[in-house]
C-alpha positions, 0 to 999 in steps of 0.5 A: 559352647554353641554345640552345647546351645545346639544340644540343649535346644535338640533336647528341648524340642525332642522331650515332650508330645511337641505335636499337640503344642503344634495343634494348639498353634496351627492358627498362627501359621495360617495368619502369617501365611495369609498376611504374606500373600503368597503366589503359585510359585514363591520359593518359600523358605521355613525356618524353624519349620516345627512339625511343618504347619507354615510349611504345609499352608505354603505348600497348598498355595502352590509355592515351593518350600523348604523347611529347616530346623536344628532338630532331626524329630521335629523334621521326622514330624514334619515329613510324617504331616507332609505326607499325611497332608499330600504336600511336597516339602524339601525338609533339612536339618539345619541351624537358623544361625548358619543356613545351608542355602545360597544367598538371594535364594528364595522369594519369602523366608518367614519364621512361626515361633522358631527364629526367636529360640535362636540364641544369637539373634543377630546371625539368625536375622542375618541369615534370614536376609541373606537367604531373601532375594532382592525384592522379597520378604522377611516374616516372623512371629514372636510371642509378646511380653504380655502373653502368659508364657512370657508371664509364667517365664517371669514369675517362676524365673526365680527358681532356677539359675539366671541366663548368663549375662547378655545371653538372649531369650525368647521374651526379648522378642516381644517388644515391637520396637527391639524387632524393629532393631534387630530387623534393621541391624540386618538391613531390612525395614519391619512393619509390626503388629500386634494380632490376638490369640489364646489358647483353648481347653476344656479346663485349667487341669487340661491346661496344665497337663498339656504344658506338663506333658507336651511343651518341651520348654515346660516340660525342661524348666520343670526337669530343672526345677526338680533338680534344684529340689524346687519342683513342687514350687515350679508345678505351684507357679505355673498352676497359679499363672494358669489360674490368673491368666485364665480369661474364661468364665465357663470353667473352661480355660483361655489363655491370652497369648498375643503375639507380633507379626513382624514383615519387612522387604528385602 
């Protein structure tokens, strides 16, 4: 079972134009980079290290980093950025439930929308701490319930096969007193906080393209949809969660997405 949650999630990271969700995200990193106060020399450890945008920002600070994620695409994608951004990253393909690295092996171990894919949170967290030397941080980022991805989830859920019993997602994140839980289950004290963000098109039809194209999550629920036979009410409710969401008054599109940051100490 977890070799096939393993394969599922390569898939869901690999269909898709990931990089241009990547874009759209870079300012989270930024901020969570900047929130941590990173010095010349940490040991930083990424994980879920994506096309590498945390990873890239903590390696301009002078830090030493290692990125990791289960999907050998996205590190090609990272490597590629590297390089193109004239940074040095140690990238690995590895699982964030079962981290190949020694105990107390890095100064900071943070995660930008990566851990909260995991589908056994406590391992995930676990791991993150284990990986934490004495005296270090912890930091993640997780979209909140009232974000409009978490939204759209909500809304088009109806339309394919309820998760499993117990079984945990993305969404579950969002509440700031469950991270607080999950963090203090593997022994580290969080402080969370809720921080703005949206993204930004030049139209809702941008919108939904980009989501319809790029994002794998998407992009996969509407495969799914579409083998149901509900693939034209899937394409209906996000347009309309779009639509509803959209804050902007110009005709152009803006999209809430508000998410938590969430540092603890080792």
């Amino acid at each position: 079972m977890k070799d096939d949650a393993a394969d599922a999630q390569r898939r869901v990271w690999t269909i898709g134009d990931y990089p241009v969700i990547a874009r759209h995200l870079l300012p989270i990193s930024v901020a969570t980079v900047e929130a941590i106060g990173l010095r010349p020399g940490d040991r930083v450890l990424d994980v879920g290290v994506g096309t590498g945008n945390a990873a890239i920002e903590a390696a301009r600070r002078g830090t030493s980093v290692t990125g990791i994620d289960l999907t050998p695409a996205q590190i090609e994608r990272a490597r590629a950025r590297c390089a193109d951004e004239g940074v040095e990253v140690d990238l690995r393909v590895g699982d964030a439930e079962a981290l190949d690295v020694p105990d107390a092996s890095f100064d900071v171990v943070l995660s930008v929308m990566g851990v909260i894919f995991a589908p056994d949170h406590v391992r995930a967290v676990a791991e993150m701490a284990r990986a934490c030397r004495s005296g270090g941080t912890v930091a993640m980022t997780a979209w909140t319930r009232d974000s409009w991805n978490n939204r759209w989830r909500a809304r088009a859920a109806h339309l394919v096969a309820a998760p499993s019993p117990g079984s945990p997602t993305p969404d579950q994140w969002g509440d700031a007193d469950e991270v607080v839980r999950r963090f203090g289950a593997a022994g580290l004290h969080a402080s969370v906080e809720k921080r703005s963000f949206a993204f930004r098109f030049a139209s809702e039809h941008e919108a939904l393209e980009t989501f319809l194209g790029a994002a794998g999550p998407f992009v996969s629920f509407m495969e799914l949809a579409a083998t149901l036979g509900r693939g034209d009410e899937a394409l209906d409710e996000l347009r309309a969660t779009i639509a509803e969401s959209n804050e902007a008054t110009d005709g152009t599109c803006l999209l809430p997405a508000p998410y938590l940051l969430a540092v603890a100490q080792r």
